[in-house]
N, C-alpha and C positions, 0 to 999 in steps of 0.2 A: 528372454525378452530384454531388450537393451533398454535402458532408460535414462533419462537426462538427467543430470550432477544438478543438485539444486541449488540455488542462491546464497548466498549469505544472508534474504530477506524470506526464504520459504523454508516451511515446515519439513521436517523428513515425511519418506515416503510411510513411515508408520504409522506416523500422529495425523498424517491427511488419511492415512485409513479408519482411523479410530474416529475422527471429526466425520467425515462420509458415514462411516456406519450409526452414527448417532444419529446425523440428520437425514438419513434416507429410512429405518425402520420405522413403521408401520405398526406402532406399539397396541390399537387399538383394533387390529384386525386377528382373526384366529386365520388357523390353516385352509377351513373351507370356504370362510369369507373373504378370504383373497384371492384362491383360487378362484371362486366365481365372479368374483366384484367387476372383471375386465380391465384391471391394473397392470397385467403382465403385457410385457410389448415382445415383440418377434419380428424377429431382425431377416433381412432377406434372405433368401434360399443360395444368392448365388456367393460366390466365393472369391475374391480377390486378392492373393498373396502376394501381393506387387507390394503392398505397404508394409507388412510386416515379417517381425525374421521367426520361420517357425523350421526349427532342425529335423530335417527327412532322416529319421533312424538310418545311420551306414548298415553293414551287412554285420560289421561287429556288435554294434548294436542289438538287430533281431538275431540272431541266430545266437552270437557267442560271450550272451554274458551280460545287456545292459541289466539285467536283473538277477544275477549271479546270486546266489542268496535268499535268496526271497523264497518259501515255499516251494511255490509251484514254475516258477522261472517262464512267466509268460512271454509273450511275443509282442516288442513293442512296436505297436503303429506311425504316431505321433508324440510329438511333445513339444512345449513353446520354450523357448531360450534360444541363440545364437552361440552359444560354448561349445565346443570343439570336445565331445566327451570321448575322455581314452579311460581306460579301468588301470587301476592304481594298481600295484601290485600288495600282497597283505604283509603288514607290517609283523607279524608272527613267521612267515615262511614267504619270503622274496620269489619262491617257484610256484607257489597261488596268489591268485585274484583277491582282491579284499573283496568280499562279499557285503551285499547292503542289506541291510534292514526296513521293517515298516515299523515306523512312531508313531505316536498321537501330538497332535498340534497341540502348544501352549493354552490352557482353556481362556488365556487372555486376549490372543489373538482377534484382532475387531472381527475376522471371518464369523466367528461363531454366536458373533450379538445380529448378524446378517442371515444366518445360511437357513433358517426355515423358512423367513420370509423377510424379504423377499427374494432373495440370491436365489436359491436354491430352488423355488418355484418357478420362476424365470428359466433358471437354466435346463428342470423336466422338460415345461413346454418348448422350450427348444430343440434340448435333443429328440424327443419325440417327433419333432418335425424337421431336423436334417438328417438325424442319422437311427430311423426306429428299431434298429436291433442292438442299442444298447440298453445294459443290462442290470449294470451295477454304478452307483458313485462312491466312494470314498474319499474322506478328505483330511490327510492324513503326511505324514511325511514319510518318504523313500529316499534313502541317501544311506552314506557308510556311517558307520558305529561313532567315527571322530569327526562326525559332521550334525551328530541329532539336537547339538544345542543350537548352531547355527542355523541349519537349514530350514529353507522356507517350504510354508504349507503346499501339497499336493493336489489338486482337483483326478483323481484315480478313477479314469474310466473304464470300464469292461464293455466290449462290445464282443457278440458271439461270431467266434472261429468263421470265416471265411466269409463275411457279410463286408466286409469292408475295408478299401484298398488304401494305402499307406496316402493316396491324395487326396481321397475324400473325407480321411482322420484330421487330416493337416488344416485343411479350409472349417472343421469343427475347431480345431484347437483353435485357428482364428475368431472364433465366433464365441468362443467362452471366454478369452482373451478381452474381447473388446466389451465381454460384461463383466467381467470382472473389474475393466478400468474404467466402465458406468459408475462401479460403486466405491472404487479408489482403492479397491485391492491390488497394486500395484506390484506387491513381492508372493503372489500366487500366481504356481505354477499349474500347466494342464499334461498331464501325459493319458496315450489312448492306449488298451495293452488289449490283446484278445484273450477272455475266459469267459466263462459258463459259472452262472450260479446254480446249483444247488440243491438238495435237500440230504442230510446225513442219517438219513434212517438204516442202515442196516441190523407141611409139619408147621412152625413158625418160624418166619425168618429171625436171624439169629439178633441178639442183643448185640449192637456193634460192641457195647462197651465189655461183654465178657467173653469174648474171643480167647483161645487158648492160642500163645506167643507160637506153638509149631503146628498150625492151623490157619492161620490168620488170612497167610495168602487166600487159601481156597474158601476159608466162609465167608469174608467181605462181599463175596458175589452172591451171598445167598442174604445177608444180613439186612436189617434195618437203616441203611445210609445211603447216603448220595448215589445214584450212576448202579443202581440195578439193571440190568438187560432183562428186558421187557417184550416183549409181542403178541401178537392174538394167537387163539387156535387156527383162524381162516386164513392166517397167513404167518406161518411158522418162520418162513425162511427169511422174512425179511423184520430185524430187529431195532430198536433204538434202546435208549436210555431213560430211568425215571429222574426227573426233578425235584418234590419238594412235599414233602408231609403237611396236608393240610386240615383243619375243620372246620364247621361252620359255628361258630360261640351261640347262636340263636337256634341249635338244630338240639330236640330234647335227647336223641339218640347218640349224641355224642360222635355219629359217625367218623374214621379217621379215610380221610379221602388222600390220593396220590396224582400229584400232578404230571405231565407230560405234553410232548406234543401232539399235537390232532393227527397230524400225516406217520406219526407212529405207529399209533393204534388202526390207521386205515393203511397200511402200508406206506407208498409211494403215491396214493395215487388221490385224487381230491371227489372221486366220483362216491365213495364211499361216502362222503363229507354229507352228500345230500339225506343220508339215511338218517341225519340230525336228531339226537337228542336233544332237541334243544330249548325247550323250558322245564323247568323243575318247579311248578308250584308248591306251596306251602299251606298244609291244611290249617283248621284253627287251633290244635293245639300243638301248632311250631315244630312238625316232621314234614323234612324235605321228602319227598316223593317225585321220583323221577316222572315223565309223562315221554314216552315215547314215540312219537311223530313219526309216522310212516309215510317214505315216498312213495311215488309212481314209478320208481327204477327197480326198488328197493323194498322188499318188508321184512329184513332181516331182525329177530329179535336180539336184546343187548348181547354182546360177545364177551365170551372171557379173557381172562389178561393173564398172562402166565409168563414164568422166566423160561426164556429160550432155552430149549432142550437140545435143538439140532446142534449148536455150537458150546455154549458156558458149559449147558452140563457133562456133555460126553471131553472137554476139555478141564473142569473139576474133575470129572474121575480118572482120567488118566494123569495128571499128575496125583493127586491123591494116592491112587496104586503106587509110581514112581517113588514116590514121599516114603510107603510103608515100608518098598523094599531097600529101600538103603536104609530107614534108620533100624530094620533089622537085623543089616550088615552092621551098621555101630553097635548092638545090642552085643551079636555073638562076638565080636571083638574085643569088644569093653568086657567080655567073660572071659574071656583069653588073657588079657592084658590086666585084669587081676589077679588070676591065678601065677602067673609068671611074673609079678613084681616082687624084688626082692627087699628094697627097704619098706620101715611104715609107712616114711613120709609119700613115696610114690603110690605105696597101694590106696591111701586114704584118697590121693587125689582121681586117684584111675578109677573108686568103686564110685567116690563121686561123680565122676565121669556116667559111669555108667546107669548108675540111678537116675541122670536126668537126661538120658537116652530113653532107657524104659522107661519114661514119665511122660516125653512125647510120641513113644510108640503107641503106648495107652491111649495119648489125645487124638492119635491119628485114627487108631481103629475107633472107638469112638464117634468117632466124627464118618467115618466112612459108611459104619451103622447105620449112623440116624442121615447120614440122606438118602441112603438107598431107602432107605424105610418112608421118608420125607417128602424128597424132590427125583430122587432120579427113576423111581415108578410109574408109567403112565397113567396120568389122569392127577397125580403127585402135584404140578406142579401150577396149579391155579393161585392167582395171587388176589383176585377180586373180578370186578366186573364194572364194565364202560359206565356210567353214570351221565358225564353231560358230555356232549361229542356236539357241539356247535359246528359248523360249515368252515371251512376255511377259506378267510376274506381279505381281500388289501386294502391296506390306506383308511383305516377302521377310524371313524370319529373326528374326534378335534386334535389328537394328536397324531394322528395317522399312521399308525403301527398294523402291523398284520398280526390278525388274530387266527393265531395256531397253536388252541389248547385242547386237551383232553382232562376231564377227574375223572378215574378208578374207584370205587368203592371198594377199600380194603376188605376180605374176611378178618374177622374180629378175631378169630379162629388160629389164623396165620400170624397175627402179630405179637413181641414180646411185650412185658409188662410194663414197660415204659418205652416210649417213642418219643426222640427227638430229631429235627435237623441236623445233620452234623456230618464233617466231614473226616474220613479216615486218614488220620496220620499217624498211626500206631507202631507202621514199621519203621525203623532206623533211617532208611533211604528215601522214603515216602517225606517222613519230616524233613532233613537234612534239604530237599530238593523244593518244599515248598518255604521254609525258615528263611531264604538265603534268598534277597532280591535285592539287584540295584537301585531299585525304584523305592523302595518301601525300607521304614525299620524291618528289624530283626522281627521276628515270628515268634509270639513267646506263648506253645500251647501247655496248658497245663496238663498233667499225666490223668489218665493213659493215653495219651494223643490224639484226642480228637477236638477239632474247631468247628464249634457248636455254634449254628445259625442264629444269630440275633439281631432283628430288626431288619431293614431293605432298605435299599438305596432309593432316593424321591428323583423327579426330576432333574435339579439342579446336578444334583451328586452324579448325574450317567453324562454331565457337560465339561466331567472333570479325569484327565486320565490317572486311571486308575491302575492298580495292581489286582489281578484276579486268579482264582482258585476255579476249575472244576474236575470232575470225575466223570470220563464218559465210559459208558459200559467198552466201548470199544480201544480208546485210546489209554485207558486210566488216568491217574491224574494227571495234569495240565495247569503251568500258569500261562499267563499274559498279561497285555498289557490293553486298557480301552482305550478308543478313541472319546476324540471330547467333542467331536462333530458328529452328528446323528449320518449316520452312510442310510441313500439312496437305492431300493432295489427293483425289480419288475416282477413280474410271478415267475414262481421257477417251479423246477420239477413235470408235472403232469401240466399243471397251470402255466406252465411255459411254453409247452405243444401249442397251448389254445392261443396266446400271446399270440406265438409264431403267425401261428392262423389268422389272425386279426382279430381274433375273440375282444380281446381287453387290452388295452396299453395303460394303466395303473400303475403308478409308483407307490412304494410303502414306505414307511423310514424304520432302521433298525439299528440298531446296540450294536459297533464294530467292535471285536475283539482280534489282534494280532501275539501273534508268538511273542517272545523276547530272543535276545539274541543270543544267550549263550545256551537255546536248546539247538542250536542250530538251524539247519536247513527243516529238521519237524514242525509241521501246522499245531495251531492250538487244538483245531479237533479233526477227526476224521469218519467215513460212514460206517455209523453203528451208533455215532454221542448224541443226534437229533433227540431231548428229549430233554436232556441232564441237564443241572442246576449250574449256574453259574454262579460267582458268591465273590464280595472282597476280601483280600485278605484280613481285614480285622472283624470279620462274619459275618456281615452285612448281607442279605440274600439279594442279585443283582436283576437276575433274570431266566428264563428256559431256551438255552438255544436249539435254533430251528434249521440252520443251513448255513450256506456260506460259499465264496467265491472264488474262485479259480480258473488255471490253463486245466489242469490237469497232467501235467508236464514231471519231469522228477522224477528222484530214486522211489520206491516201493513204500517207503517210509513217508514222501512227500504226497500222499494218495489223498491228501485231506485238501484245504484251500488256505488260501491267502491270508483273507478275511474272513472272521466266522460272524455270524449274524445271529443276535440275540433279542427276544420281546422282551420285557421289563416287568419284574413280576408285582409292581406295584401295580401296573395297568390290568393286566391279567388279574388281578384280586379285581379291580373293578370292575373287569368285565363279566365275570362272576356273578355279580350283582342282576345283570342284565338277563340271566337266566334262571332265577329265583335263589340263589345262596344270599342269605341278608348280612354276615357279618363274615365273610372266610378271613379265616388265619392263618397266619405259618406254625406249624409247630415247633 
């Protein structure tokens, strides 16, 4: 977008957007009271590019690389600026492309004292009424690695694959263009890309904290921590993630509940949703008691929750096997190679050797024992039972987030003697990989390596980017980086058929999370992590993520999205409330 050189008597284009966004917000109104008040104006339908310069992506553009980089390497529509974009070549190897990255905007940026209301309400109803099969916003920045301190904020459209032609993105770019310079955002950009959002659902569990060091791999997926793989009996084959050890302080039972996603525990699909459990009264002497509501689709009783069999467990016991039979090969070796050592000093070090071979051959069978005996038996592998299974809904309340939770009532049975939050960093790599951030100090866990949940992030704190940690059953762990602008989405998954349909045109708002750049082209999550916890790095619990955005484009590795899409687990603890839990807590 070209813009005129200012005076020697005018403001820059920053300080007139900071001056606008103070005197145009709406300090006194919430989200639904603006929404409905009839404040939002809507600009014509019809489209005129004669006045403004909006760049029609070239062919190098879509096809070969404006998004080189990026996850999922979507398809660009549109975008506003007049620059003449060529791909730089990367400054590491002159025979590759520099790849770009996704940032979070400055949280000082005037957009973000604007973008719930009124920008951002304005610009739903709009796109709703030019272009209704978009899908996703983000507002974020897209540019290369030696460009994220300069470059300007991004308006990141998602519109679904084949709904919309490279002209009728352009005449949109124009029309968020000319709101955005309503409100004096002058250095915000718009690009339209084509993707699809979402939903990432594909004995006692052990004490994370005494894991035996040649074990460790295989029982974290069985243990008390983050990013357990989780599913129903009614629907084995399709898995998520658990999120977050909870209880309720005012419940006499002391029960220990487990968070997750709603579309977890019902698969993919939202129709299950209606079979709601969804008030928990409380009798008088302060035991929650579930109360099971029976639909008309529906009178299915509560379902059990178990760790996936069909995938984790038969992939625990074949490494597991693996595991035994080579450290038995070091065993008969290490008996070998004592027997034929000729000085002291060698045989001492070689029997040493050997003794702490046989010590995790020990831990290995052992451990092989007790899950056959545990988890890998049918019927073995029950972890509790649905408790509150609320409906899943958009644009929920005063802050309008989408509620997608589920609580599991643990067996008491199945648990170790101590339970806390906490995140697995015990292996060498595991640490080494979360410790090391551009963004953030140094990572200082104390031994035996785990970063134990304390406290959650409030509002303010999810307006701030962040550095983030999680564990999905499917991806493992995962950092990134948050956005500091709430992103925009529509119903996805099942809920997005109906969209399509014309059921609902809802927008939600949600906790963006993007990669960093030195994992490469890998997303933050992928389908199987719907579920799992999200956390800052200095332990803060962030939120449960539920989905997220994408072409679906990319190597095998790039099968996740763009932008991952997370609820706030402060919200979710309130909403809680709404279903008789009086006091829930993290543990």
């Amino acid at each position: 977008m070209s813009e005129t050189p200012p005076s020697n008597n005018s403001v820059s284009s920053t300080e007139a957007s900071r001056a606008t966004a103070t005197m145009t917000t709406p300090t006194h109104l919430n989200r639904s009271s603006y929404y409905q008040s009839g404040s939002i104006s809507i600009e014509s339908d019809h489209f005129d590019l004669s006045d403004l310069s909006i760049s029609p992506p070239t062919e190098l553009e879509l096809y070969a690389g404006y998004y080189h980089g990026v996850p999922t390497c979507p398809k660009l529509l549109a975008r506003s600026g007049d620059d003449n974009w060529s791909q730089p070549r990367s400054t590491l190897d002159i025979g590759y492309p520099e790849p770009k990255v996704l940032a979070p905007v400055d949280a000082a940026h005037p957009i973000t004292a604007i973008w719930d209301i009124p920008l951002g309400e304005e610009l739903l109803q709009t796109l709703d009424r030019i272009l209704p099969t978009a899908n996703s916003i983000d507002v974020l920045k897209v540019c290369y690695e030696f460009e994220v301190e300069s470059a300007n904020p991004v308006i990141w459209i998602g519109v679904t694959p084949n709904t919309a032609t490279s002209t009728i993105a352009k005449g949109v770019v124009k029309s968020c263009i000319a709101l955005l310079e309503k409100y004096g955002m002058l250095d915000v950009q718009v690009e339209i890309k084509e993707s699809t959002v979402s939903l990432l659902a594909l004995n006692r569990l052990y004490d994370p904290l005494n894991l035996p060091v040649a074990t460790q791999e295989i029982t974290r997926q069985f243990s008390a921590s983050l990013g357990l793989a989780i599913t129903t009996r009614a629907k084995p084959f399709v898995f998520g993630s658990s999120a977050f050890f909870v209880r309720d302080r005012l419940d006499k039972t002391d029960t220990i509940m487990l968070l997750t996603g709603q579309h977890v525990i019902s698969g993919t699909t939202n129709i299950n949703g209606y079979n709601a459990y969804v008030k928990l009264p409380s009798d008088k002497d302060g035991i929650i008691k579930p109360k099971y509501v029976e639909s008309e689709i529906d009178k299915a009783p509560p379902t059990d929750v178990v760790i996936i069999n069909q995938h984790i467990i038969k992939k625990a016991q074949t490494a597991l096997h693996t595991k035994i039979q080579r450290k038995s090969s070091d065993v008969e070796k290490g008996k070998v190679a004592v027997d034929a050592a000729l000085s002291s000093d060698r045989a001492i070090r070689t029997k040493l050797e050997l003794e702490l071979a046989e010590l995790d051959l020990k831990a290995l069978e052992a451990t092989e024992k007790d899950l056959l005996e545990s988890w890998f038996s049918p019927g073995q592998n029950v972890i509790g039972q649905v408790f509150c299974f609320p409906q899943k809904r958009y644009n929920v309340g005063d802050k309008g987030y989408t509620e997608d939770f589920a609580v599991i009532r643990l067996d008491s049975r199945r648990l170790p003697r101590s339970i806390h939050n906490s995140l697995d960093l015990s292996s060498e790599a595991s640490y080494d990989y979360a410790a090391y951030d551009d963004h953030a100090p140094f990572l200082a866990i104390p031994d035996p390596g785990f970063l134990r949940v304390e406290g959650m992030l409030n509002e303010h704190d999810l307006r701030q980017p962040l550095s983030v940690l999680c564990y999905g059953a499917a991806s493992g762990l995962k950092r990134g980086r948050s956005l500091s602008v709430m992103s925009m989405v529509k119903p996805y998954g099942e809920d997005g058929q109906k969209r399509i349909e014309g059921y609902t045109r809802t927008w939600s708002r949600e906790w963006g999370i993007v990669a960093i750049k030195k994992d490469g082209p890998a997303p933050f999550s992928v389908p199987g992590d719907s579920g799992s916890g999200v956390i800052a790095r200095d332990g803060r619990a962030g939120g449960i993520l539920t989905g997220g955005s994408g072409a679906g484009n990319g190597p095998p590795e790039a099968e996740g999205k763009d932008v991952t899409y997370v609820t706030p687990i402060y919200w979710i603890l309130e909403r809680m409330k709404e279903y008789g839990f009086r006091d829930p807590q993290l543990l």
